[in-house]
N, C-alpha and C positions, 0 to 999 in steps of 0.2 A: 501832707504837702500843702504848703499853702499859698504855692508861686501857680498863678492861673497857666504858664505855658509849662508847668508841670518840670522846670530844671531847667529848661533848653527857652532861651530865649530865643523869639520872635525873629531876630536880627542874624539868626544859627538858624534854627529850623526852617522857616521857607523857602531861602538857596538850598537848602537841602533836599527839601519836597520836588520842588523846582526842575533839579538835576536830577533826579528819581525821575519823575514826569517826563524828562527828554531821550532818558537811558529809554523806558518802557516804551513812550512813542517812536523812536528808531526799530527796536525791535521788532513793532508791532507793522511795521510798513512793508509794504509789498518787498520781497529780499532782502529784507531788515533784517543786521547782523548785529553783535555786541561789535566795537572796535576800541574798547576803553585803552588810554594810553598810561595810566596806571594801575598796574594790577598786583596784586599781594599773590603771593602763592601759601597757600594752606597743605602744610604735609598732616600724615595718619586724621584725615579730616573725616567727621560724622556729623549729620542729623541733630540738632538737638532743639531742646525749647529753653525759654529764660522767662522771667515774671516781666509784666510791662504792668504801669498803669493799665486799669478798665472799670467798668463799674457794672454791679452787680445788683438783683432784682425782678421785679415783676416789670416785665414789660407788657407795652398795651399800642397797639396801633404800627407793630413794624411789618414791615410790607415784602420780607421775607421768613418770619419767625411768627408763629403763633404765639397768642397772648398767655403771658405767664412767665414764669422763671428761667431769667436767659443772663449771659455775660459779654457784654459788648468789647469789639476788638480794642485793640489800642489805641488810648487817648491822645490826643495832644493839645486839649485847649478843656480845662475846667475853670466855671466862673461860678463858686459858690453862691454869692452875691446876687448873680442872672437867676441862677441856677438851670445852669446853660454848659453843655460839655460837647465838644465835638470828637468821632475819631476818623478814622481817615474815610470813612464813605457817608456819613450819614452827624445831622445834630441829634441832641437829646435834651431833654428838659427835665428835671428831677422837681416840678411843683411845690414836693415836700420839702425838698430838702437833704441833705447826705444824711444817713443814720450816724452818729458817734459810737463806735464801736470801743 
């Protein structure tokens, strides 16, 4: 991938995060309920996982993982260039570089 908002532009993702952020802060508030006005309804629904962006390696200095080989959650901002990645709780700095696999 070589789009730094990883697909999803800038202009998409942050009303999204946004709207995320206001769902979880209601929730989180003293008798805070979901009250969303559109809702999909999911029949025969399950648990699953899917691939997301993330990057992988020796990590060094995270402040809940010891140092060593860890895979950080999902991305949403890669700057080769910086070499600078964000995902949703924390930045990262790849000094070296991405490996080309």
């Amino acid at each position: 991938m070589n789009d730094r908002w990883l697909g999803t532009p800038p202009s998409v993702i942050i009303p999204r995060l946004q709207t995320l952020l206001a769902d979880l802060e209601q929730l989180a508030a003293p008798g805070g309920h979901a009250a969303p006005n559109d809702v999909v309804t999911i029949r025969n629904c399950m648990l699953a996982s899917r691939s997301v962006p993330c990057l992988i390696g020796e990590f060094s200095g995270h402040p809940s993982i010891k140092d060593g080989p860890a895979i950080t959650s999902e991305l949403f901002y890669l700057d080769r260039k910086r070499k600078l990645a964000r995902t949703l709780s924390r930045w990262y700095r790849f000094d070296q570089g991405l490996l080309d696999i």
